[in-house]
C-alpha positions as CSV (number, residue, x, y, z in Angstrom):
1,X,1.8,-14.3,-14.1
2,X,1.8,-18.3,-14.8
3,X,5.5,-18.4,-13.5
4,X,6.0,-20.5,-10.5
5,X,6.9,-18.2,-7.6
6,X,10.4,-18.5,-6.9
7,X,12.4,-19.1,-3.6
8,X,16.1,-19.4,-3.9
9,X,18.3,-21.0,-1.6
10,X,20.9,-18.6,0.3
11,X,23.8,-17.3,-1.6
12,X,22.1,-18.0,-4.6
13,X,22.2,-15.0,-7.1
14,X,19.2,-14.6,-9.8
15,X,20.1,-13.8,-12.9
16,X,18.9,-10.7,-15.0
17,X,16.4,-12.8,-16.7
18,X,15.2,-14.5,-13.5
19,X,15.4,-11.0,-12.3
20,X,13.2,-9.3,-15.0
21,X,10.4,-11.8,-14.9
22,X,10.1,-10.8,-11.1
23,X,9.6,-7.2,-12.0
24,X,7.3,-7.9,-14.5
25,X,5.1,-10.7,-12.7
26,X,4.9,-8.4,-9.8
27,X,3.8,-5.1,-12.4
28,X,1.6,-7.6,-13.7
29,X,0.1,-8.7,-10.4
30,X,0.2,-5.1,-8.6
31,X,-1.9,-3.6,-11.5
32,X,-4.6,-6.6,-11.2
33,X,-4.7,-6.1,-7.6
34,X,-6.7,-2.9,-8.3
35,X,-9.1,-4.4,-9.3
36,X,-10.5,-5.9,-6.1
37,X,-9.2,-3.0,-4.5
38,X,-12.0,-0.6,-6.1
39,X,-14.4,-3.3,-5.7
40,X,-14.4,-3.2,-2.2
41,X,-13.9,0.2,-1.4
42,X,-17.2,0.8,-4.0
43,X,-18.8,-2.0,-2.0
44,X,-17.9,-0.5,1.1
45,X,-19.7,2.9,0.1
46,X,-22.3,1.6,-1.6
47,X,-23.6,-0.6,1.9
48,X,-22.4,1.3,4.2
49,X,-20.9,-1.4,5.7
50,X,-18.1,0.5,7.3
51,X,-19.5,3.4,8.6
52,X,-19.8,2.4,11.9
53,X,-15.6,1.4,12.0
54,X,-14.5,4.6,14.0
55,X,-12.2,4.6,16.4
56,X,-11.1,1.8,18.6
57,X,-13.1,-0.8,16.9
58,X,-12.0,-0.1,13.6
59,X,-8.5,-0.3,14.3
60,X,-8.8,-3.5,15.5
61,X,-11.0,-5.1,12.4
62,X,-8.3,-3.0,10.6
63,X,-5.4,-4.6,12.3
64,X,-6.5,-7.6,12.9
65,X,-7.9,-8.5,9.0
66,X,-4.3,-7.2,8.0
67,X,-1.9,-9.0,9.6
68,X,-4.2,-12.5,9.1
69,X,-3.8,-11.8,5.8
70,X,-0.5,-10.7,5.6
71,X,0.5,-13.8,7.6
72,X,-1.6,-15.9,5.2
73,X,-0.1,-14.4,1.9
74,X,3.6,-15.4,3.4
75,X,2.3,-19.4,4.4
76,X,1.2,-19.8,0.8
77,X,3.2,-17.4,-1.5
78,X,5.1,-20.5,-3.0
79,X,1.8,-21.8,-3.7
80,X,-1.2,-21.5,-6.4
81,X,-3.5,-20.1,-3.8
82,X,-0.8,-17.2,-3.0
83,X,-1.9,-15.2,-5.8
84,X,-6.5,-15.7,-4.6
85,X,-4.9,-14.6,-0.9
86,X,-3.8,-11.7,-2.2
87,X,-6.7,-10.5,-4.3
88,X,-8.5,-11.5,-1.7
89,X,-6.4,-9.2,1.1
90,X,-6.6,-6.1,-1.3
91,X,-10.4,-6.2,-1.3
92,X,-10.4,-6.2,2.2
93,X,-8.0,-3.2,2.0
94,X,-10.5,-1.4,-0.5
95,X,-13.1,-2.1,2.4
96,X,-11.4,-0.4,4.8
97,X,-10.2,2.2,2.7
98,X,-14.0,3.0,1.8
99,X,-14.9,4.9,5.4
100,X,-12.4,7.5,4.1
101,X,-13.9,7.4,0.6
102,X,-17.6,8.0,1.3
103,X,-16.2,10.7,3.8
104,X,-14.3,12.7,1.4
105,X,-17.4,11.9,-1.5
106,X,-19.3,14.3,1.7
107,X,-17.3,17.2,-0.2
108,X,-18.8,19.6,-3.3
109,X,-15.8,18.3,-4.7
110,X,-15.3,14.7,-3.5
111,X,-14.9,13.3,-6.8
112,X,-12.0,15.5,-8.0
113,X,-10.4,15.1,-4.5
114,X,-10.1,11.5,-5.0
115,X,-8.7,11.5,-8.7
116,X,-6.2,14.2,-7.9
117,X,-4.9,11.9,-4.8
118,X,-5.1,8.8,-7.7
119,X,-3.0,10.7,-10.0
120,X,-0.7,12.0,-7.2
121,X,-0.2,8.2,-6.0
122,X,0.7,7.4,-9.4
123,X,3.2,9.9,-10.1
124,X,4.8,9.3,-6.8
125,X,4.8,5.3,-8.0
126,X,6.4,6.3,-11.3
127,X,8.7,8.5,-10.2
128,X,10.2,6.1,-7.7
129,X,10.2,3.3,-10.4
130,X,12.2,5.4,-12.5
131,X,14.5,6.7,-9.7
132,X,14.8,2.5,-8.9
133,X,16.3,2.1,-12.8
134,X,18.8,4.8,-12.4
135,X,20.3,4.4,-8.7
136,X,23.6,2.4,-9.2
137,X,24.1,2.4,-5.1
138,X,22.8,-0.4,-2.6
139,X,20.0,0.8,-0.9
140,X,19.7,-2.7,1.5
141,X,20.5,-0.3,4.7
142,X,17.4,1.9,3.9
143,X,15.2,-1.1,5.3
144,X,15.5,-0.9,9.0
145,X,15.2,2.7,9.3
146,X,12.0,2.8,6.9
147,X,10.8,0.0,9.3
148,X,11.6,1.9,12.2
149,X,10.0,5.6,10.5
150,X,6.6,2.9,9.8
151,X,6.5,1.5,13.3
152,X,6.9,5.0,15.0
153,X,4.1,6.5,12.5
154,X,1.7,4.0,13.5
155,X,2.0,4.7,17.1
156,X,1.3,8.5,16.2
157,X,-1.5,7.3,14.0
158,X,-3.4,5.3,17.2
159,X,-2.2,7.9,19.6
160,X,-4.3,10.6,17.0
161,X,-7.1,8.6,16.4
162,X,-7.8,9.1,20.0
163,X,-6.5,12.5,20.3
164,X,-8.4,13.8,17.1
165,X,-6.4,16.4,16.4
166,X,-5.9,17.9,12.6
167,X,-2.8,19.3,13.1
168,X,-1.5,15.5,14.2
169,X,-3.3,14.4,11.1
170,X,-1.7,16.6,8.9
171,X,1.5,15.7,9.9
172,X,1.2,12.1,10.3
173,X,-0.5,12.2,6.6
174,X,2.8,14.1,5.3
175,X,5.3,11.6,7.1
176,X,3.2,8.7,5.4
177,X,3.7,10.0,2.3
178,X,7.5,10.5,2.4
179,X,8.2,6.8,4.5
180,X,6.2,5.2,1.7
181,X,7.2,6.6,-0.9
182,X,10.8,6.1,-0.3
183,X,9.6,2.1,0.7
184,X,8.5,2.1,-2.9
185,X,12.0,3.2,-4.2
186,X,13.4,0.3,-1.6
187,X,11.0,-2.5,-2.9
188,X,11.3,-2.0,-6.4
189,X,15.5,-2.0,-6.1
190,X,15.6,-4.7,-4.3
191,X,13.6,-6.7,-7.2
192,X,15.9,-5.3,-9.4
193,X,19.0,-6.1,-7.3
194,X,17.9,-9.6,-7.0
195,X,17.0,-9.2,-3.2
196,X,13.4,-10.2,-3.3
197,X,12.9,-13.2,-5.6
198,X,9.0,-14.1,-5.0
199,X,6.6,-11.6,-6.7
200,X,3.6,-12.0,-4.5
201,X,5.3,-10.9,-1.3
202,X,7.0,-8.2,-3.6
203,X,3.6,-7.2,-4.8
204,X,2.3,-7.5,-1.0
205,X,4.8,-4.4,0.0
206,X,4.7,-2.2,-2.9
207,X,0.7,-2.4,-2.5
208,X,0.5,-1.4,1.1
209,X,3.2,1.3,0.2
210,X,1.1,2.6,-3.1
211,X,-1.9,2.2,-0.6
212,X,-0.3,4.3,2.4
213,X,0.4,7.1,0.0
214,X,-3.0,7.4,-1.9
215,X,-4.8,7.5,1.6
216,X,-2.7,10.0,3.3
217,X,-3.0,11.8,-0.1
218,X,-6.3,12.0,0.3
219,X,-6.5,12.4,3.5
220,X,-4.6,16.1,2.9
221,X,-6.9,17.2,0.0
222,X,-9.4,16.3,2.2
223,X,-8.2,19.2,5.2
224,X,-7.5,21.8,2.8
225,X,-9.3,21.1,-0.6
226,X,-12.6,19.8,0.9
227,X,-15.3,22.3,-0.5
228,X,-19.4,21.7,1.6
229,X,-22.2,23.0,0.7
């Protein structure tokens, strides 16, 4: 995690070493990011702070939080303060996230509804990591089409939030769940294929990917598991 983030010059080729230490910096790094992660989606139940994010205005806090990060983590991911903008971005994520959290905590069952989409994020993550050790072909032309598949689910995603409907939910939660799993599969190869060379930004994707997943996850258990009183 003390490694200097690296950022080759074009046509240069990492070796397996260089390779490795990416993989494991960015394992490293994604597991701490966690961390923060709970934090502020327990902070985020515990105030309340949230609640009052529906609709228009929370997609644009959402949104807008986001991409400042996002577009701070790439100015300073060669940097020492790459690594705080980042812990600092997945709290704000674990914020957001918390809306959905205390809603689906509403349930009999809340608590089991939110392990079971923990441990089905995590088997999805493993799997693909796995899959990522195994695949001998170049999956570089998987990028623009996953790219394309996450900007057409967002549009569905705003067009629903205004729409309401829990059929759109449904399957907007099930397309999020196969686009981002399969952008796992895509980061993690290209770390081992040498394609993405810094770990923070490699971190950066695999998080909102693992992130995607666990709350369209929960999202479903939520529709069809949810148990009231």
């Amino acid at each position: 995690m003390n490694d200097k983030t690296q950022d080759y010059s074009y046509g240069y080729q990492p070796t397996s070493l260089e390779r490795n230490r990416v993989l494991r910096n960015t394992y490293w790094l994604l597991a701490l990011s966690m961390l923060p992660t709970v934090l502020g989606a327990w902070m985020g139940v515990a105030t309340g702070i949230t609640a009052n994010l529906g609709g228009g205005l929370g997609l644009v806090v959402f949104l807008g939080g986001a991409f400042g990060f996002m577009y701070a983590i790439e100015k300073t991911k060669n940097s020492a303060a790459g690594v705080p903008v980042l812990l600092a971005f997945t709290f704000f994520m674990g914020l957001m996230l918390s809306r959905m959290i205390a809603m689906v905590l509403g349930f009999k069952n809340g608590t089991d509804l939110i392990m079971t989409a923990f441990g089905g994020t995590a088997g999805v993550f493993f799997l693909m990591a796995s899959l990522s050790t195994v695949i001998k072909r170049d999956l570089s032309g998987m990028g623009k089409w996953l790219t394309v598949g996450a900007v057409v689910l967002m549009v569905g995603a705003v067009i629903n939030m205004f729409v309401a409907s829990s059929a759109g939910m449904v399957v907007i939660s099930m397309m999020a769940i196969g686009i981002f799993s399969a952008f796992i599969l895509y980061d993690l190869k290209r770390i081992i294929d040498g394609g993405e060379t810094n770990y923070i930004t490699a971190t950066m994707g695999l998080y909102l990917s693992i992130f995607n997943v666990f709350q369209s996850l929960l999202a479903l258990l939520g529709i069809f598991g949810g148990e009231r009183d």
